[in-house]
Biopython code that builds the backbone (N, CA, C, O; Angstrom):
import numpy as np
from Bio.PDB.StructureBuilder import StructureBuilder

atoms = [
    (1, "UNK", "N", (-86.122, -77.606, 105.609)),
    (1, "UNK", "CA", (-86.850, -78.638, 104.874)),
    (1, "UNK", "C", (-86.126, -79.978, 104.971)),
    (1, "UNK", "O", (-84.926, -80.114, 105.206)),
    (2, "UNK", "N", (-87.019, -80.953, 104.758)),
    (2, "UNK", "CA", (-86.344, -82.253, 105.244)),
    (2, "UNK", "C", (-86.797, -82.637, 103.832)),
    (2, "UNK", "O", (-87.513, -81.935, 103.117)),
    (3, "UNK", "N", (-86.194, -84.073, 103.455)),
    (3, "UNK", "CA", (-86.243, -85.222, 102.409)),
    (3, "UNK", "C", (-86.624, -86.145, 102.823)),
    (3, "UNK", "O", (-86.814, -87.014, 101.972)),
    (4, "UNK", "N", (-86.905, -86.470, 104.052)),
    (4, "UNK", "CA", (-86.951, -87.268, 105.095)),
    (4, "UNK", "C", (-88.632, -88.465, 104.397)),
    (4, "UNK", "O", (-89.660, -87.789, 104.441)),
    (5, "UNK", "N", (-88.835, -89.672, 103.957)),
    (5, "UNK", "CA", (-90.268, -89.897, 103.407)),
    (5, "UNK", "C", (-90.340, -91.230, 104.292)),
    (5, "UNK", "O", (-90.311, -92.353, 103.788)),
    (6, "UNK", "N", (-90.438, -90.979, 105.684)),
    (6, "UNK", "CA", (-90.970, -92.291, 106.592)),
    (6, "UNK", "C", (-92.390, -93.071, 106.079)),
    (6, "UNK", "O", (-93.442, -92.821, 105.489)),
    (7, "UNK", "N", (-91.606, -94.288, 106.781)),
    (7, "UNK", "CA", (-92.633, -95.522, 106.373)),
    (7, "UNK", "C", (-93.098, -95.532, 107.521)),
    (7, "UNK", "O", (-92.375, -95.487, 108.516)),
    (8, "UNK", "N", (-94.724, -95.611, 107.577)),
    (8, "UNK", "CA", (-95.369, -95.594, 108.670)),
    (8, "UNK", "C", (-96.603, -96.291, 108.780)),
    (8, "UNK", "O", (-97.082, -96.153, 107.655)),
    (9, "UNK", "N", (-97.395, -96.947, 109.443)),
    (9, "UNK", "CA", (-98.567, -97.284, 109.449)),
    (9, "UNK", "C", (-99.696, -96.451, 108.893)),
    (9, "UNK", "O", (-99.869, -95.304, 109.307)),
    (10, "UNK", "N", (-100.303, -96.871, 108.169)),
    (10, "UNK", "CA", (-101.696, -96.145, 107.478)),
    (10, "UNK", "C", (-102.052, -95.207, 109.004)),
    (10, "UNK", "O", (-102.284, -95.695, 110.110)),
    (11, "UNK", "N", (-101.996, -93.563, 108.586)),
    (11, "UNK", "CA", (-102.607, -92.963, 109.592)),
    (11, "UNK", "C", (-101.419, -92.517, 110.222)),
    (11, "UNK", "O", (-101.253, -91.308, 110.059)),
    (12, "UNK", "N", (-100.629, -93.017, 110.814)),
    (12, "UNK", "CA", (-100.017, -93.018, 111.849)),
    (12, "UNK", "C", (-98.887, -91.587, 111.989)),
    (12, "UNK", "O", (-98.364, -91.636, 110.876)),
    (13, "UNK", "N", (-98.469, -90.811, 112.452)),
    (13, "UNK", "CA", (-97.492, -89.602, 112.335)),
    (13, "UNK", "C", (-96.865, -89.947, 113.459)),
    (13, "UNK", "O", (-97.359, -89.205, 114.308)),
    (14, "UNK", "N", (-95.973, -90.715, 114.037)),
    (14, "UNK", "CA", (-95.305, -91.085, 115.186)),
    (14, "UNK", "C", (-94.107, -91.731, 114.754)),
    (14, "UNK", "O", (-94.149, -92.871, 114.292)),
    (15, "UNK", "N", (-92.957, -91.038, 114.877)),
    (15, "UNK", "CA", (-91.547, -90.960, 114.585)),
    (15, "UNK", "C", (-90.710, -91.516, 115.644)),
    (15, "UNK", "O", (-90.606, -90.665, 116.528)),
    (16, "UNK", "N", (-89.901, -92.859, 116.008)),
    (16, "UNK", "CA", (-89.126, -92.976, 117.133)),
    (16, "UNK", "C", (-87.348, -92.438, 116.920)),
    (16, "UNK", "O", (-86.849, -93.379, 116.302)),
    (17, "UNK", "N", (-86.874, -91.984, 117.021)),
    (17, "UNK", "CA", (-85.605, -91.962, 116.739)),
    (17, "UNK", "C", (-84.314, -92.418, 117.866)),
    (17, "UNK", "O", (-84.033, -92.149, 119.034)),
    (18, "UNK", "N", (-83.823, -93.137, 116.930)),
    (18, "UNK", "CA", (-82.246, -93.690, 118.146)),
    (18, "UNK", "C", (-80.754, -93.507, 117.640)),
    (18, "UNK", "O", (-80.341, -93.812, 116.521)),
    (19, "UNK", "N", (-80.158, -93.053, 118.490)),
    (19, "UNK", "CA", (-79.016, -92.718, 118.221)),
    (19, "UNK", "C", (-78.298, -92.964, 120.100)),
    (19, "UNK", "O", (-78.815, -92.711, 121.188)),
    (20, "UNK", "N", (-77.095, -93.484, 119.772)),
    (20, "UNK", "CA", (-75.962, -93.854, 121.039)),
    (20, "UNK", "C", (-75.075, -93.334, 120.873)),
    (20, "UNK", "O", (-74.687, -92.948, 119.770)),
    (21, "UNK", "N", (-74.176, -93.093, 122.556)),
    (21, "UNK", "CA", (-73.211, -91.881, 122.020)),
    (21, "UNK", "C", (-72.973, -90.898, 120.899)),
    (21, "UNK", "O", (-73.850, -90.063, 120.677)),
    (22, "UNK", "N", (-71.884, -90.915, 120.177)),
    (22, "UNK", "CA", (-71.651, -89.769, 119.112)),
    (22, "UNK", "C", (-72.854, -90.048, 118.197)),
    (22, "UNK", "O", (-73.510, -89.069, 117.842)),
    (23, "UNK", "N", (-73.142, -91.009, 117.865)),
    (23, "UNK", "CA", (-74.657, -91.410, 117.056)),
    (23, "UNK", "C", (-75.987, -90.085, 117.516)),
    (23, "UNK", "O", (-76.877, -89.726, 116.745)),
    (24, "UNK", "N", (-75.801, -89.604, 118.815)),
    (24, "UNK", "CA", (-77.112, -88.648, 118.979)),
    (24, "UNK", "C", (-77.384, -87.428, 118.555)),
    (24, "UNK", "O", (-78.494, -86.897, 118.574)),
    (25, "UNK", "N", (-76.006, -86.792, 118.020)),
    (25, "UNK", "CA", (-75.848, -85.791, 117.224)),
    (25, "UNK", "C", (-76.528, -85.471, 115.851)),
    (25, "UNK", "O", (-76.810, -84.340, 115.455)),
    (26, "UNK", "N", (-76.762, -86.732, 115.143)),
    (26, "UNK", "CA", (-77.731, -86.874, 113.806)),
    (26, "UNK", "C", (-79.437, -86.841, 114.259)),
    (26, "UNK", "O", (-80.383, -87.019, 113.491)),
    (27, "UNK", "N", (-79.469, -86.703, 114.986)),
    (27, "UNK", "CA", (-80.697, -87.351, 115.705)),
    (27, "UNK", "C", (-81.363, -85.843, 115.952)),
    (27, "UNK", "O", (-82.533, -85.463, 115.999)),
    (28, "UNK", "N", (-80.221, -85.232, 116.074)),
    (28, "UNK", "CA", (-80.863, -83.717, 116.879)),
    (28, "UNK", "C", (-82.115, -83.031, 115.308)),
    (28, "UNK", "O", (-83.278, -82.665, 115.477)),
    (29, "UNK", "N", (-81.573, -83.050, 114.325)),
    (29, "UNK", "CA", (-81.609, -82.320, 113.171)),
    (29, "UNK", "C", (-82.714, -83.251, 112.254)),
    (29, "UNK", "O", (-83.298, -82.852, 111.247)),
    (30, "UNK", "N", (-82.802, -84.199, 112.695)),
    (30, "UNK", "CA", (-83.842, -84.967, 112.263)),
    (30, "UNK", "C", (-85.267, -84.908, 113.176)),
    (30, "UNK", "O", (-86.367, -84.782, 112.637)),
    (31, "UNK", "N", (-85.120, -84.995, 114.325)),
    (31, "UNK", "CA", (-86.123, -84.670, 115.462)),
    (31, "UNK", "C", (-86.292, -83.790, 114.914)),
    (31, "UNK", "O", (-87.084, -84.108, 114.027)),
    (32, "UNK", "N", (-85.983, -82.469, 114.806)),
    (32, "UNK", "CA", (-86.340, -81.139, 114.599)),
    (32, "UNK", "C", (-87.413, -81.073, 113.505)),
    (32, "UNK", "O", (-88.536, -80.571, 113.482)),
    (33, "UNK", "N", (-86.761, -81.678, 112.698)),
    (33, "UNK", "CA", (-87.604, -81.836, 111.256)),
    (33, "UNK", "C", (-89.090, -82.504, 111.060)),
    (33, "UNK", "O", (-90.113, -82.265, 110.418)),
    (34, "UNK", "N", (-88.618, -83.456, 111.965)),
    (34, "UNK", "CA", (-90.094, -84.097, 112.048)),
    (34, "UNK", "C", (-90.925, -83.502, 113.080)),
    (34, "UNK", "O", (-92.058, -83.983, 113.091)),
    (35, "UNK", "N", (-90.738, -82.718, 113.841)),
    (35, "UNK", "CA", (-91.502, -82.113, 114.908)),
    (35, "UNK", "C", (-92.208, -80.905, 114.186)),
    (35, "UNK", "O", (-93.423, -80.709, 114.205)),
    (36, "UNK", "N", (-91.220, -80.080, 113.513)),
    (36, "UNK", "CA", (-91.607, -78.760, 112.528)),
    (36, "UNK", "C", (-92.828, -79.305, 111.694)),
    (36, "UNK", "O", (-93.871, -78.666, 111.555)),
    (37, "UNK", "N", (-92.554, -80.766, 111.059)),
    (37, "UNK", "CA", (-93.301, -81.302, 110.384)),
    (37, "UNK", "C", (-94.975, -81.829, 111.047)),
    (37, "UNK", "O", (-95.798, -82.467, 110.392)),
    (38, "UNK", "N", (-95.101, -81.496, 112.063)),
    (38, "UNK", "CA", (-96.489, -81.996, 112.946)),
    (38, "UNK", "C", (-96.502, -83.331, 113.040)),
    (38, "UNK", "O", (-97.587, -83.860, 112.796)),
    (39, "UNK", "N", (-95.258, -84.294, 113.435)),
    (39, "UNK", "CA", (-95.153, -85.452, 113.719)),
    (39, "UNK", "C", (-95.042, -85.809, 115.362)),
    (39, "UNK", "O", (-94.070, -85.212, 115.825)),
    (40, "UNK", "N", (-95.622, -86.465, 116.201)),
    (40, "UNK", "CA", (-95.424, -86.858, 117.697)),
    (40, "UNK", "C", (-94.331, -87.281, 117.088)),
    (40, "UNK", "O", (-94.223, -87.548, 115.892)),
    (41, "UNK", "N", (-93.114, -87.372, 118.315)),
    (41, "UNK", "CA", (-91.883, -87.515, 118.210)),
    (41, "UNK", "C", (-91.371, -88.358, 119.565)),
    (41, "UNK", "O", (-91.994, -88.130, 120.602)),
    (42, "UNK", "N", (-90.181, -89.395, 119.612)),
    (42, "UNK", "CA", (-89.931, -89.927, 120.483)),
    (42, "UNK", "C", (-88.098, -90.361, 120.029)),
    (42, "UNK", "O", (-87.549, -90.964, 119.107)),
    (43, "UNK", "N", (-87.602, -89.550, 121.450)),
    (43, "UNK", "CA", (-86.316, -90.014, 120.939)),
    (43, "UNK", "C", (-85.482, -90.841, 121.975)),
    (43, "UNK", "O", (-85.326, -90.634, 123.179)),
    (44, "UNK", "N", (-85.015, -91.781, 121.219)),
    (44, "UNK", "CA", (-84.192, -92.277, 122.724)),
    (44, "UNK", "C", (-82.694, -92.691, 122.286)),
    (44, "UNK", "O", (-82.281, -93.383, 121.355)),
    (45, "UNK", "N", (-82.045, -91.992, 123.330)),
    (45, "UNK", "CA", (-80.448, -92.196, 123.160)),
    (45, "UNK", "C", (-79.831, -92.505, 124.278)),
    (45, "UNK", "O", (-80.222, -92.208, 125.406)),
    (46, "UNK", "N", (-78.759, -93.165, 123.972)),
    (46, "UNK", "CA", (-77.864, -93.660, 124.969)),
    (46, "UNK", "C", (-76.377, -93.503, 125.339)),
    (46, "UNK", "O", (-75.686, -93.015, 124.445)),
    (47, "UNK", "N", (-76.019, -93.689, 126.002)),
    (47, "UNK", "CA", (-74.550, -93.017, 126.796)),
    (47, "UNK", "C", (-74.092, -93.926, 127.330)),
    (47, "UNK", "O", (-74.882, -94.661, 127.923)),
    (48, "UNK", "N", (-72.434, -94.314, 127.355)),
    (48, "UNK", "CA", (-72.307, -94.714, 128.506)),
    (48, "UNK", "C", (-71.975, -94.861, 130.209)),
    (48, "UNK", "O", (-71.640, -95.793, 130.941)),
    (49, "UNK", "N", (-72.253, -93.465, 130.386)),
    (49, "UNK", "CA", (-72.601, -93.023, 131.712)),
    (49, "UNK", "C", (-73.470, -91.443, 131.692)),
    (49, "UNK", "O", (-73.481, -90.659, 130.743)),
    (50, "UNK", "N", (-73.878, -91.338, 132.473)),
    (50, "UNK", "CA", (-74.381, -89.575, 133.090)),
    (50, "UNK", "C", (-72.433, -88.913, 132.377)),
    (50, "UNK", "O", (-72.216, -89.005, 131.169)),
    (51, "UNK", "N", (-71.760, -88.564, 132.955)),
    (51, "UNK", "CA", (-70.573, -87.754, 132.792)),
    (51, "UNK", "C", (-70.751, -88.016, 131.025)),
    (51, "UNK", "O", (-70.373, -86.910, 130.639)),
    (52, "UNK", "N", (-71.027, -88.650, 129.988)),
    (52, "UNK", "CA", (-70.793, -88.557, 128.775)),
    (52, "UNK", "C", (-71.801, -88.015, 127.810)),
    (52, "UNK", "O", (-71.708, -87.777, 126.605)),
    (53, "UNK", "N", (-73.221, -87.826, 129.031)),
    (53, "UNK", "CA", (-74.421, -87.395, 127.919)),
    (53, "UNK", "C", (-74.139, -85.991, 127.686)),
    (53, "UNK", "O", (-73.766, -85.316, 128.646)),
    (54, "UNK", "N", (-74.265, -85.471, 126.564)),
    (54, "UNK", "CA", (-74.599, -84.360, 126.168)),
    (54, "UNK", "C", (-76.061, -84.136, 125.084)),
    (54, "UNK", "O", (-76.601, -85.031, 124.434)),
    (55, "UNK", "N", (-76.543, -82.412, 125.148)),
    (55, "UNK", "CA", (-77.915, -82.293, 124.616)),
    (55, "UNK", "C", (-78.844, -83.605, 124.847)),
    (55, "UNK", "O", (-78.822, -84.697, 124.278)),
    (56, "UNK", "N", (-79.570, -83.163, 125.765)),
    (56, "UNK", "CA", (-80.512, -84.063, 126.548)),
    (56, "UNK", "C", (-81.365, -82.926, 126.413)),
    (56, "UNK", "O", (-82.286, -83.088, 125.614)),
    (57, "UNK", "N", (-81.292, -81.664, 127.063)),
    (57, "UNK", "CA", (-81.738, -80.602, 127.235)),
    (57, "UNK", "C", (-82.394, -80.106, 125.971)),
    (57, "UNK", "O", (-83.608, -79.901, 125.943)),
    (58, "UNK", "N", (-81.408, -79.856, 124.639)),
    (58, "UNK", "CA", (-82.201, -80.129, 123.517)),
    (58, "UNK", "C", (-82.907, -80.617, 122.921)),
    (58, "UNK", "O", (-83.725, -80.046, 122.199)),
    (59, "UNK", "N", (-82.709, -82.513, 123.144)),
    (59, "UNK", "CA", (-83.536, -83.063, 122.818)),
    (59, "UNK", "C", (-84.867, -83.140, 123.181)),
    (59, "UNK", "O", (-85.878, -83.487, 122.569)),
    (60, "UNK", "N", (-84.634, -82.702, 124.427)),
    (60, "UNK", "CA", (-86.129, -82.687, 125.291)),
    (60, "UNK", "C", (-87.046, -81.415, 125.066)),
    (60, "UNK", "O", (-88.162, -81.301, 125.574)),
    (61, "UNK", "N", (-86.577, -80.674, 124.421)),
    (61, "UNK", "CA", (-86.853, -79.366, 124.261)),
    (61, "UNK", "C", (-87.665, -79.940, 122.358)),
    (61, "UNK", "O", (-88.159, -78.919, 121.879)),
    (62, "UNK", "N", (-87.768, -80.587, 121.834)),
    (62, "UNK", "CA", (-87.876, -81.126, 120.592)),
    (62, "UNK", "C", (-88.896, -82.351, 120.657)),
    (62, "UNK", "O", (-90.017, -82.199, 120.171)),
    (63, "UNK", "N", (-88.529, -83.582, 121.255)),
    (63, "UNK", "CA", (-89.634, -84.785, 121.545)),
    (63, "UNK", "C", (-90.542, -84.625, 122.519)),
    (63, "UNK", "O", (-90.411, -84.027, 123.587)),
    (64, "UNK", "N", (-91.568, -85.255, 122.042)),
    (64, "UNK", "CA", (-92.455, -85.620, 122.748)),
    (64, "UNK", "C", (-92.102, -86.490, 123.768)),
    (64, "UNK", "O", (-92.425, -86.237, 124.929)),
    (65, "UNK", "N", (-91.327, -87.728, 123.401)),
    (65, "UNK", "CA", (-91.139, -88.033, 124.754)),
    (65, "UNK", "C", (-89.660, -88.356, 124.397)),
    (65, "UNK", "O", (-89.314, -88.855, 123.326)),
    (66, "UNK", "N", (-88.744, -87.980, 125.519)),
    (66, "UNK", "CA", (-86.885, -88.496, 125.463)),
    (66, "UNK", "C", (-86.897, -89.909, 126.744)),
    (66, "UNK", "O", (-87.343, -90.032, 127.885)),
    (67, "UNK", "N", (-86.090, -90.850, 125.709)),
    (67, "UNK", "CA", (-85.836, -91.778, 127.106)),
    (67, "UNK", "C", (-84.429, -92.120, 126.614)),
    (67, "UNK", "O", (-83.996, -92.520, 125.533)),
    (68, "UNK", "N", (-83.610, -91.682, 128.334)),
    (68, "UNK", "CA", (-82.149, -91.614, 128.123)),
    (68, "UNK", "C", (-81.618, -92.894, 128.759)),
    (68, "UNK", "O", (-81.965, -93.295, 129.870)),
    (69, "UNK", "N", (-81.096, -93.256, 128.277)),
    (69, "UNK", "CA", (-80.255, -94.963, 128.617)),
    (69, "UNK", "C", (-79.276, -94.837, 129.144)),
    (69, "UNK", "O", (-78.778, -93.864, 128.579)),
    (70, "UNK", "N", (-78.533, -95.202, 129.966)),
    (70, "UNK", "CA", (-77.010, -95.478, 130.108)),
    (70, "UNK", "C", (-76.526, -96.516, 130.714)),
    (70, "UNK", "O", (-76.968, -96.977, 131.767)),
    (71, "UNK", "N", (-75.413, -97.022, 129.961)),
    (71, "UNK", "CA", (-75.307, -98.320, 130.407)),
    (71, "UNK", "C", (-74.790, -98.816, 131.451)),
    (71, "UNK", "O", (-74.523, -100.018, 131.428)),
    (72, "UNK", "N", (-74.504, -98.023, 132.665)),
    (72, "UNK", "CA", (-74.305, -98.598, 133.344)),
    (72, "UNK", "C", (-74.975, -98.059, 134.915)),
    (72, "UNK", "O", (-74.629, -98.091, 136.096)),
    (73, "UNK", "N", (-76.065, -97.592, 134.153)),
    (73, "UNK", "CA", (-77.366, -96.936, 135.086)),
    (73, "UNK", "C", (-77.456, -95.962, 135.780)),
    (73, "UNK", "O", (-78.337, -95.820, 136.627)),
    (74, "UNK", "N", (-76.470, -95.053, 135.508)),
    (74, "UNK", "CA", (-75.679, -93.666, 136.542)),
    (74, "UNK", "C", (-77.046, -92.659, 135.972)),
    (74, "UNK", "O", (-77.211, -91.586, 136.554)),
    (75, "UNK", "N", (-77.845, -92.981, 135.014)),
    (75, "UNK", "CA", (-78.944, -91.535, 134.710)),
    (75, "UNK", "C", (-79.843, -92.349, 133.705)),
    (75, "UNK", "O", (-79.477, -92.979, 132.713)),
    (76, "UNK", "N", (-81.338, -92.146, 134.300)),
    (76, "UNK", "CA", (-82.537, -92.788, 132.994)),
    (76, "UNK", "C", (-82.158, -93.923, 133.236)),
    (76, "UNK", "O", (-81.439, -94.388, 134.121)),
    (77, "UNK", "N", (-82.893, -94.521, 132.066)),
    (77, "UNK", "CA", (-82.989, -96.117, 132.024)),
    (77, "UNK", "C", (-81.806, -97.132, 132.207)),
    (77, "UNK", "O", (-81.040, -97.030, 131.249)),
    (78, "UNK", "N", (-81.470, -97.912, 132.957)),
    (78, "UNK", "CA", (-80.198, -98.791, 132.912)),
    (78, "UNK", "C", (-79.993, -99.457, 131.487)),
    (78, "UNK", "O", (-80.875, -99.373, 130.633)),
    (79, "UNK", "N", (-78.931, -100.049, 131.287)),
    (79, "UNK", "CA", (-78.976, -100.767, 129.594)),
    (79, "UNK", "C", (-78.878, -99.766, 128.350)),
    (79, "UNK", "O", (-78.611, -98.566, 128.303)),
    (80, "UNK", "N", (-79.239, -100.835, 127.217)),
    (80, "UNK", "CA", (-79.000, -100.341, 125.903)),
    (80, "UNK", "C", (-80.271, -99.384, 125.410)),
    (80, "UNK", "O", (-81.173, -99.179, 126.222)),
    (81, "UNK", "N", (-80.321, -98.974, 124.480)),
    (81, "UNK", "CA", (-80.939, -98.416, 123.560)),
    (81, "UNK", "C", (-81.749, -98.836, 123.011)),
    (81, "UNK", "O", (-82.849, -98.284, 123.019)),
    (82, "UNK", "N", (-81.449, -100.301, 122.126)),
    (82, "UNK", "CA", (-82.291, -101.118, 121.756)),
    (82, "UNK", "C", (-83.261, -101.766, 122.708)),
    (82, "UNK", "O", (-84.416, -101.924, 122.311)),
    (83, "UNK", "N", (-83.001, -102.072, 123.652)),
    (83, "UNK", "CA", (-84.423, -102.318, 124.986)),
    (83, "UNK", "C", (-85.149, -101.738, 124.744)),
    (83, "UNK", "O", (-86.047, -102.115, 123.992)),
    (84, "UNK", "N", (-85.110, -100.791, 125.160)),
    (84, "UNK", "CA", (-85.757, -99.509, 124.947)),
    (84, "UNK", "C", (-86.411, -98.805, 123.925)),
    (84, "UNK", "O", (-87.206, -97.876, 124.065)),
    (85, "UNK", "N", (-85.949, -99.406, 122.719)),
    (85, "UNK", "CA", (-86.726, -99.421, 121.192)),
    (85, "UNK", "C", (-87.774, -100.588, 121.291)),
    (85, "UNK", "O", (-88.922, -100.483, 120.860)),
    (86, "UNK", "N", (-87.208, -101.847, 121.977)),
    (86, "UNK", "CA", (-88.131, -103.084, 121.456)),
    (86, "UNK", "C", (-89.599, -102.188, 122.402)),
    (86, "UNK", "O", (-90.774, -102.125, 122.041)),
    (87, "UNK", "N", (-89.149, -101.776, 123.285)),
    (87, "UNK", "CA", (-90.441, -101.464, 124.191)),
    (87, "UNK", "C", (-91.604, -100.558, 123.737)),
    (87, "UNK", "O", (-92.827, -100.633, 123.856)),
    (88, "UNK", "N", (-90.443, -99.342, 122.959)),
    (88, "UNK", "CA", (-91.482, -98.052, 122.204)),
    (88, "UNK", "C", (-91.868, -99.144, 120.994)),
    (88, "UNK", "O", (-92.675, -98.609, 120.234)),
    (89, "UNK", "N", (-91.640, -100.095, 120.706)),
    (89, "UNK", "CA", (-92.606, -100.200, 119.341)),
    (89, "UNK", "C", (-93.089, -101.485, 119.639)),
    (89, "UNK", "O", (-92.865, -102.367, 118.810)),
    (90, "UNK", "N", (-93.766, -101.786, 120.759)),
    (90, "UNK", "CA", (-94.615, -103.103, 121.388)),
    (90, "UNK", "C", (-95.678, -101.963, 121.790)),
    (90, "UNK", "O", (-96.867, -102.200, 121.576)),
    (91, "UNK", "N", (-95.222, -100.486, 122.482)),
    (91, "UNK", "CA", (-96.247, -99.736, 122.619)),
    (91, "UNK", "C", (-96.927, -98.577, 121.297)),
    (91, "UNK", "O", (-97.799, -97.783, 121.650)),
    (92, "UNK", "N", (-96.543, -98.581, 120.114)),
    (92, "UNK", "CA", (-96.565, -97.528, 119.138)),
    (92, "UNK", "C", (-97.411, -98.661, 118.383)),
    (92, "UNK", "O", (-97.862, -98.448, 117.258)),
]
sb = StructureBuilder()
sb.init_structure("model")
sb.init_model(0)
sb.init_chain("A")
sb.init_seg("    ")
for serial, (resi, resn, name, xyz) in enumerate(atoms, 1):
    if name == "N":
        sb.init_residue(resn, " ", resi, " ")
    sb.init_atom(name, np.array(xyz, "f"), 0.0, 1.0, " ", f" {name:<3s}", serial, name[0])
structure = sb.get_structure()
């Protein structure tokens, strides 16, 4: 069970979640929650290289959609995290 009481657009059940490096670990347990919960889900986290991501595999196994960042473009999206937020919520 979650406590979790998102603010959302009238209607809307679409959850983005972000978390960078050690930050993606909170992220796992919250995704979960809102997915259990019948929420579309979107998570995006960032690294700063391929060699430092870990649970990707999980996460992807959980969101609807994962978009993985790293900053210095070795895996997924080149750049930050926040890019990548401004973008999911120009499209959400």
């Amino acid at each position: 069970p979650t406590e979790i009481e998102p603010v959302s657009p009238a209607g809307s059940r679409h959850v983005v979640l972000v978390g960078g490096g050690l930050g993606v670990a909170p992220v796992f347990p919250q995704l979960r929650a809102f997915k259990q919960a019948g929420w579309r889900t979107t998570a995006i986290v960032g690294f700063r290289n391929a060699d430092l991501m870990f649970w990707t595999d999980r996460l992807g196994e959980w969101a609807d959609e994962l978009v993985v960042c790293t900053d210095d473009g070795s895996f997924g999206r080149p750049g930050l995290v926040t890019a990548a937020l401004a973008d999911a919520m120009a499209t959400t």
